[in-house]
C-alpha positions as a Markdown table, in Angstrom:
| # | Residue | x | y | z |
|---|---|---|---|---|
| 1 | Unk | -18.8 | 0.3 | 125.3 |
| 2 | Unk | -19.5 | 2.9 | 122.6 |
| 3 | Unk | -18.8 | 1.1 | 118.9 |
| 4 | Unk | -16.8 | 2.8 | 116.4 |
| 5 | Unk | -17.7 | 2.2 | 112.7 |
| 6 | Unk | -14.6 | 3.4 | 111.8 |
| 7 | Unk | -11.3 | 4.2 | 112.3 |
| 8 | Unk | -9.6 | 7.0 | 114.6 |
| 9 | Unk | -7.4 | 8.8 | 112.1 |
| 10 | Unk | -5.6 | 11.9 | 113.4 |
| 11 | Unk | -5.7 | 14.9 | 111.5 |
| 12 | Unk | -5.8 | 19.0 | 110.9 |
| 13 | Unk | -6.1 | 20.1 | 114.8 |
| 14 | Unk | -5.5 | 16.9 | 115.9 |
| 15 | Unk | -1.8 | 15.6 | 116.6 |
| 16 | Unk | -2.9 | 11.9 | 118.0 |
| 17 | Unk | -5.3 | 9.9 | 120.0 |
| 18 | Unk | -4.3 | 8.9 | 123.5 |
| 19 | Unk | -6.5 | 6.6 | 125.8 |
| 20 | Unk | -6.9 | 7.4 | 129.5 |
| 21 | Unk | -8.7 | 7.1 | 132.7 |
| 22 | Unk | -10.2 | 9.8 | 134.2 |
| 23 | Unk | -8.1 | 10.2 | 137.0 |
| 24 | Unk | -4.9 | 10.4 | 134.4 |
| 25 | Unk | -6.3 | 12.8 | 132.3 |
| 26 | Unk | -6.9 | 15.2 | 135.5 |
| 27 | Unk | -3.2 | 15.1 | 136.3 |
| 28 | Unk | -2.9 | 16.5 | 132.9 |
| 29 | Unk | -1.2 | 20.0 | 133.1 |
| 30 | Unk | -3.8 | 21.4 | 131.0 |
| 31 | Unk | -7.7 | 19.6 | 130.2 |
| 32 | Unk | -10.7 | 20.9 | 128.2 |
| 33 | Unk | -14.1 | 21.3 | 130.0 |
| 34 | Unk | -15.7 | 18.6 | 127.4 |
| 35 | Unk | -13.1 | 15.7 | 128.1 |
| 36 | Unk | -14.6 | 16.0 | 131.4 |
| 37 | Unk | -18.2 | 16.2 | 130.4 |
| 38 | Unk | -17.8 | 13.1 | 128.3 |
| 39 | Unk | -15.9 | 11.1 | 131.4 |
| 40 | Unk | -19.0 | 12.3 | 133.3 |
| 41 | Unk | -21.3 | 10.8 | 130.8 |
| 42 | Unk | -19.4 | 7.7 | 130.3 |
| 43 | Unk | -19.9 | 7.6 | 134.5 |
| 44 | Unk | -23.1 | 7.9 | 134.4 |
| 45 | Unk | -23.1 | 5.2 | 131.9 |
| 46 | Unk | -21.4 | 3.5 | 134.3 |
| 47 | Unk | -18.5 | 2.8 | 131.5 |
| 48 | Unk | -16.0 | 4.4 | 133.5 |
| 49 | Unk | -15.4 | 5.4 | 137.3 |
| 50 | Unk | -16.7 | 8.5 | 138.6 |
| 51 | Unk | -14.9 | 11.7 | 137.9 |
């Protein structure tokens, strides 16, 4: 896993912080082209199932 050396804090653009899978976030009505880049990369990390 990827360590954090600090808190998530939402703020300005930012409403919250949700954690998902991959295939969750695809039944998401709307997603941005760099969530899925950065599942892609966590899959390749093998962190999280392919995309």
């Amino acid at each position: 896993m990827y360590h954090l050396e600090e808190d998530i804090i939402p703020g300005h653009e930012i409403e919250e912080v949700a954690y998902f899978s991959p295939d969750i976030y695809l039944q998401e009505p709307h997603q941005v082209a760099g969530v899925i880049h950065v599942f892609e990369k966590l899959a390749r990390d093998s962190i999280v199932r392919p995309v």
